[in-house]
C-alpha positions, -999 to 999 in steps of 0.1 A, spaced: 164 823 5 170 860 -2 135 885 -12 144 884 -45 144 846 -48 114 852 -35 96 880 -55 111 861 -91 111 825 -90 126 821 -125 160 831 -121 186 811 -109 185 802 -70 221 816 -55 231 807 -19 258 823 2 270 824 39 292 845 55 327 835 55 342 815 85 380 807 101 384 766 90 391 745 123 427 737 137 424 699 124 456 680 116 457 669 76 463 635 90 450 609 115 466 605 150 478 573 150 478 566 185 438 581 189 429 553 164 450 526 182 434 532 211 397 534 195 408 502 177 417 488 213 384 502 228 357 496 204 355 460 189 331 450 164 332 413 162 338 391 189 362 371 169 384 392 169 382 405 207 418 396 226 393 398 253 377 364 243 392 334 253 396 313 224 412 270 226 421 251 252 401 269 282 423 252 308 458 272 293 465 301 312 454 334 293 462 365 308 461 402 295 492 417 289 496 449 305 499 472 272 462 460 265 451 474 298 448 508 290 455 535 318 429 564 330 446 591 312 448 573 276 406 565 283 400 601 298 423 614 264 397 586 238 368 601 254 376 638 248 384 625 214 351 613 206 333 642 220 352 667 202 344 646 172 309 642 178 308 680 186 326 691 153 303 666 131 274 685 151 284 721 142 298 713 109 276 736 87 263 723 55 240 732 26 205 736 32 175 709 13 172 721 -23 137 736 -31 111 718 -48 115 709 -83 155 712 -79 184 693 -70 225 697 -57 246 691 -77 282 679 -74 308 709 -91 347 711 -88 360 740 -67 397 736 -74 418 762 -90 419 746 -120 396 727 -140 403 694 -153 375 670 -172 368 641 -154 360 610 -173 360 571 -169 373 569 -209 409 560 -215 427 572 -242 432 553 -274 446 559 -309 447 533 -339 482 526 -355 486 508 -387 516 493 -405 517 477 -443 539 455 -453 554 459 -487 542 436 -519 564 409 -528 562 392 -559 554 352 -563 586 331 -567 590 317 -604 584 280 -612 615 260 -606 629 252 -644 635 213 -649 666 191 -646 683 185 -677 716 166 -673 743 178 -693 756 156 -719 786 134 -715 801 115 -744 799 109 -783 768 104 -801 770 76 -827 744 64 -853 742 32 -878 720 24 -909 706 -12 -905 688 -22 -943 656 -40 -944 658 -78 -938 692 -72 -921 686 -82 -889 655 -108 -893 627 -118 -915 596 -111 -897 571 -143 -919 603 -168 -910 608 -156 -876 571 -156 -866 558 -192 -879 570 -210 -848 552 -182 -824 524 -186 -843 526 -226 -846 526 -229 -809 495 -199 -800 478 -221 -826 484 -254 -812 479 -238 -778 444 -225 -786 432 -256 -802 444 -281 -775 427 -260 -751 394 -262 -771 395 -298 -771 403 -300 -733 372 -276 -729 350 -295 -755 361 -327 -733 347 -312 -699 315 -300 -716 315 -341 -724 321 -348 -695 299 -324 -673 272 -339 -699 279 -374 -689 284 -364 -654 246 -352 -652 230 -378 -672 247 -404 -645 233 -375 -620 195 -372 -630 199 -415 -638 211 -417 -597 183 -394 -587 156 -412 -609 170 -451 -591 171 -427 -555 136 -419 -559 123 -451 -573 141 -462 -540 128 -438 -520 90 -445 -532 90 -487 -527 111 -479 -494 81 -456 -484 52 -482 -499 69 -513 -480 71 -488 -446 34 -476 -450 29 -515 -458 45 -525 -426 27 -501 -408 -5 -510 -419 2 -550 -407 14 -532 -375 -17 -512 -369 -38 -542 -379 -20 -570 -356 -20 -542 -329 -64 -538 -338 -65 -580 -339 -47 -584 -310 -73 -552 -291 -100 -570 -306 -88 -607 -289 -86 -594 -254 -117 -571 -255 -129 -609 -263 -110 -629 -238 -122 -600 -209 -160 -600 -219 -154 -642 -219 -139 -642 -187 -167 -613 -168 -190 -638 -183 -180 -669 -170 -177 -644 -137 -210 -634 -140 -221 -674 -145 -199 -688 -118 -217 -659 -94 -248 -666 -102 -250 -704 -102 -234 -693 -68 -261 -672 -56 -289 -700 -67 -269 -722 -45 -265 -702 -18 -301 -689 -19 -317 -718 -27 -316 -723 12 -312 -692 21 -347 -679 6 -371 -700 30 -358 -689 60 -352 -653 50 -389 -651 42 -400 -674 73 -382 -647 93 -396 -621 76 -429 -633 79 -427 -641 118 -414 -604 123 -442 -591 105 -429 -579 71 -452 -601 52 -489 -593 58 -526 -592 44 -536 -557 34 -573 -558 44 -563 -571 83 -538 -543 81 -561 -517 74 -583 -528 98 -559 -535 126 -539 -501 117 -571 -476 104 -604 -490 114 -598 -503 148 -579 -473 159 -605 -449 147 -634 -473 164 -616 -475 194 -611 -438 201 -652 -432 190 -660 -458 214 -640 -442 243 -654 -407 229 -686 -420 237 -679 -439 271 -667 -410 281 -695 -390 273 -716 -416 288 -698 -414 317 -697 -375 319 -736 -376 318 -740 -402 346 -716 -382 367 -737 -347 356 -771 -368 364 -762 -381 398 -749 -348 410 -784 -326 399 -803 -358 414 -780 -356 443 -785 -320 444 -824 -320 442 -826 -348 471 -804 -322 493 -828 -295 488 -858 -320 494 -843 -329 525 -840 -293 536 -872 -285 529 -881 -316 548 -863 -304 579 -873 -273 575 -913 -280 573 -910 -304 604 -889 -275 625 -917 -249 614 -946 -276 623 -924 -281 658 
């Protein structure tokens, strides 16, 4: 950045170098160069001829054009050097200052406005007015032949009150047969229902005897069925009496024996006996018994307790005895 720049930082920032010789580079690619960079440097291993792809046991050798000699290498790596080497010195335009920006500008000879607009214009065309087509006009035939006319008087050709009288005779006759035939049904229909409501009336007179002689019947039914319950709810209770009577004049017989020797038995084995000698032989005598042993036993306890102190005090009057006589010795 020059002084000035420097010193006034409003005006407009200008940059210039010093003018330099361009560098003897061909306008277009050497075809062979980028062969043999293609050849060298791979990218994906899918598309390597150095990988072996399929059947691994098929024989897969190089061919010798993709074996490349040591003076096409030696000639790719001054290639890339020289390359490297000219993107290293290549000048360029120094980091804009802060607050500013490059920007991209045309520095071609001439000028031309660049723009992602195409070109368009409108075009019309009108089509001249036409007029509505008339209604077609109708068909009228032309005429062919004479025309002819006649005069015909009145009563000339017939006399309407004569020429009517049958017509009307027979609408007539018609009209009134067909009101008898209708006053006929309505006679008829009449008759027809009276006979109807008279076949209903008989129907339900039936109906109601049919239903008194059915409710009759079941009544008899229901009473025969109760008569004939009732006669052998009588007949069972007769024949569990005469049961009950047969077993029990059985029983007398058969116990009438039975009894004495059930109780002589019973009284041997000691099921019939007097209460008082019971309560002595089971309450008093028990109880009597164990106060008389009680005091037997006592009795005996003192005897034994009396002989032993009197046994006890001859002892000691026999030591003293023997004593006295061994001191008197």
């Amino acid at each position: 950045m020059s002084r000035e720049a420097m010193a006034s930082p409003q005006k407009v920032y200008t940059f210039s170098s010093r003018p330099r010789p361009l560098q003897n580079r061909s306008k277009y690619r050497d075809p062979a160069v980028d062969q043999n960079e293609a050849r060298v440097n791979y990218g994906n291993v899918m598309y390597d001829r150095r990988v072996v792809r399929g059947n691994t046991y098929a024989q897969h050798a190089l061919p010798l054009t993709d074996q490349l000699d040591t003076t096409d290498l030696q000639r790719v790596r001054e290639a890339r050097r020289k390359r490297v080497k000219d993107a290293f010195l290549r000048t360029r335009s120094p980091d804009p200052v802060e607050g500013r920006r490059h920007a991209t500008i045309q520095t071609e000879l001439y000028l031309e406005e660049l723009s992602n607009w195409i070109d368009e214009a409108s075009v019309e065309c009108q089509t001249n007015a036409f007029t509505d087509t008339p209604a077609t006009p109708l068909f009228v035939p032309a005429k062919s032949g004479k025309d002819a006319a006649t005069q015909i008087e009145e009563g000339e050709l017939f006399d309407f009150d004569m020429e009517v009288r049958p017509l009307v005779e027979v609408l007539v006759g018609k009209t009134v047969e067909q009101a008898q035939l209708e006053v006929m049904e309505e006679e008829e229909l009449a008759s027809l229902r009276a006979q109807q409501q008279a076949f209903h009336q008989l129907r339900n007179i039936e109906l109601m005897e049919v239903q008194r002689l059915e409710e009759q019947q079941r009544r008899r039914r229901e009473e025969k069925e109760r008569c004939i319950r009732e006669h052998r709810i009588v007949i069972a209770k007769e024949k569990e009496t005469a049961e009950k009577v047969a077993a029990r004049a059985f029983a007398q017989s058969y116990l009438s024996d039975l009894l004495p020797s059930v109780y002589s038995s019973l009284q041997e084995n000691g099921f019939f006996y007097d209460p008082v000698e019971r309560e002595l032989e089971t309450v008093l005598f028990p109880t009597l018994m164990s106060e008389v042993s009680n005091c037997l036993e006592n009795h005996c306890v003192a005897r034994t307790t009396l002989d032993m102190i009197i046994q006890d005090v001859i002892d000691l009057q026999l030591k003293a005895e023997v004593n006295t006589e061994g001191n008197k010795n």
